[in-house]
C-alpha positions as CSV (number, residue, x, y, z in Angstrom):
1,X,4.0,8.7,-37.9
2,X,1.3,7.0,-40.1
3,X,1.6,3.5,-41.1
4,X,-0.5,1.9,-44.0
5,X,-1.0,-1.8,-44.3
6,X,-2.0,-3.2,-47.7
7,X,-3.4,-6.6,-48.1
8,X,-2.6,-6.0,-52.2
9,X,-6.7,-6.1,-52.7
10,X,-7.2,-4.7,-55.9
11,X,-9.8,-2.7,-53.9
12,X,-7.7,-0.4,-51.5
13,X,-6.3,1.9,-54.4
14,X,-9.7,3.0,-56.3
15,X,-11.7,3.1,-53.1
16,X,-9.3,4.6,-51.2
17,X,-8.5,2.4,-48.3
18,X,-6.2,0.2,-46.2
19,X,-6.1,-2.6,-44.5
20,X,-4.8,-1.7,-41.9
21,X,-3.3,1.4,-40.2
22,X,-1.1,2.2,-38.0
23,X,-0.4,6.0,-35.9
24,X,1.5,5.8,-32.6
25,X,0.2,2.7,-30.7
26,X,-2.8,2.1,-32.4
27,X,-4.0,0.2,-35.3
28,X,-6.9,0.1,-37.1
29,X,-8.5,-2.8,-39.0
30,X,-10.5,-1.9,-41.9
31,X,-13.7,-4.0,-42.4
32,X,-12.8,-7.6,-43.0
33,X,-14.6,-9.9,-44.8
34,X,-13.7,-13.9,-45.7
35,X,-13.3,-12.4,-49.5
36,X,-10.2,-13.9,-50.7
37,X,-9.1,-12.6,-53.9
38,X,-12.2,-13.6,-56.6
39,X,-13.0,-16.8,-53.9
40,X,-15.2,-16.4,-50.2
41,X,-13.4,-18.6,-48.6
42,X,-16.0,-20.4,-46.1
43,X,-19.8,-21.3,-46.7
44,X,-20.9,-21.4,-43.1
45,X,-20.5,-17.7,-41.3
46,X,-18.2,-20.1,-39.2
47,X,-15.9,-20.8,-41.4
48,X,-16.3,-17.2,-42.7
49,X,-15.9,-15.6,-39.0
50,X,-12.5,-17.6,-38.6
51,X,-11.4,-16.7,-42.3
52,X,-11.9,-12.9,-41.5
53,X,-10.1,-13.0,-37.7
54,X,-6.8,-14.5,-39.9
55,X,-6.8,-11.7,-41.8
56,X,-7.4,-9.2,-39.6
57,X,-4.4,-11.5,-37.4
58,X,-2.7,-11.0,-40.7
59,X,-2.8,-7.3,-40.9
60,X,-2.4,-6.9,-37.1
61,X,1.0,-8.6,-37.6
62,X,2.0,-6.6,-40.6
63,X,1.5,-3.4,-38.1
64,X,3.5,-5.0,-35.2
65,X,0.9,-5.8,-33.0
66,X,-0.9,-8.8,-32.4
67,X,-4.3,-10.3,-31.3
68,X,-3.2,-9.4,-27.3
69,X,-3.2,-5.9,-28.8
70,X,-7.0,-6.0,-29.7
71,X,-9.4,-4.0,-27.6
72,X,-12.4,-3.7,-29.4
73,X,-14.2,-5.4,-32.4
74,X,-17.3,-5.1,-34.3
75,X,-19.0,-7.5,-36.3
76,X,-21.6,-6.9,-38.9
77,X,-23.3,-9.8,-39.8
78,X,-26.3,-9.9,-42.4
79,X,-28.4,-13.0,-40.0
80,X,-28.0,-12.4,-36.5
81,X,-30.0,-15.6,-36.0
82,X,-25.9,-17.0,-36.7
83,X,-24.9,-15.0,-33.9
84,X,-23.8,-18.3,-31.6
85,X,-21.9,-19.4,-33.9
86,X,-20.4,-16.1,-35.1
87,X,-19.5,-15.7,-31.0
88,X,-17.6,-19.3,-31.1
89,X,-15.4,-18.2,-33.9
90,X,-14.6,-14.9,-31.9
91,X,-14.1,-16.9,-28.5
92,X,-11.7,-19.2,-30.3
93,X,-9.4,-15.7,-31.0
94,X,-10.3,-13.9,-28.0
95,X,-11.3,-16.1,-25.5
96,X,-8.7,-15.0,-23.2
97,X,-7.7,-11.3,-24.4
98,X,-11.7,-10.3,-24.2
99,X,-11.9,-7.4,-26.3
100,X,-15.0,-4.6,-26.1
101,X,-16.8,-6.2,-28.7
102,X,-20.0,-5.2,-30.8
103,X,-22.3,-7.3,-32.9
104,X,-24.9,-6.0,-35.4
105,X,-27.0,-7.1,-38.1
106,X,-27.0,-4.8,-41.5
107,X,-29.2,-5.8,-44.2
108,X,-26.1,-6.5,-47.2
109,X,-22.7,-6.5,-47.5
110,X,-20.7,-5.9,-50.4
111,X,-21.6,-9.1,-51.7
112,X,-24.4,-11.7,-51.1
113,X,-22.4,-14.6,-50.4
114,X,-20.5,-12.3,-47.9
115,X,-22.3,-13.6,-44.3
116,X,-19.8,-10.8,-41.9
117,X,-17.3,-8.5,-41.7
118,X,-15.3,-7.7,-38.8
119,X,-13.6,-4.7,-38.0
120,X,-10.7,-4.7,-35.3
121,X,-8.7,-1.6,-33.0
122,X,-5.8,-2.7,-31.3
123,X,-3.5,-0.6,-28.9
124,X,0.1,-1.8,-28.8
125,X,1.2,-1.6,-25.2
């Protein structure tokens, strides 16, 4: 059985996409970003990095799992000089669960002022 998890982005419809979904024990997190409506919440890609773990937190709870569930992430970043403090923000989330994890620079995200994007895969146990 399939699951899809909106965030109520005005984006998910026209492009086709969820935040989240769901099929048996695992979940999905579509890319996630510190966007926050027509707002980036977060200057630093600190503050940015913490902003998109909520979410993807968010979405992970709306699919009845939870950040225990999470064993990989990815995280696109357009200045992997940040990468330190990119890895704090993680470590404060998953510290202890220590997901597979991937980090890569890309040359632009959707926006300028958009510093990462995380995506997430959980398995529910």
């Amino acid at each position: 059985m399939r699951q899809n998890i909106s965030s109520g982005s005005p984006w998910e419809e026209p492009v086709g996409y969820s935040r989240a979904v769901r099929i048996g024990s695992v979940v999905e997190v579509a890319g996630t970003t510190a966007q926050d409506g027509d707002a980036v919440t977060g200057r630093t890609v600190y503050e940015q990095t913490r902003r998109a773990l909520e979410k993807i937190e968010e979405a992970l709870t709306a699919a009845g799992a939870s950040l225990t569930d999470v064993v990989r992430t990815r995280i696109f970043t357009t200045d992997i000089s940040q990468w330190a403090e990119i890895g704090r923000a993680h470590g404060e989330f998953f510290r202890l669960i220590r997901p597979a994890a991937t980090m890569v620079e890309v040359r632009a995200l959707i926006a300028p002022e958009l510093l990462v994007e995380i995506e997430a895969t959980a398995v529910i146990s």
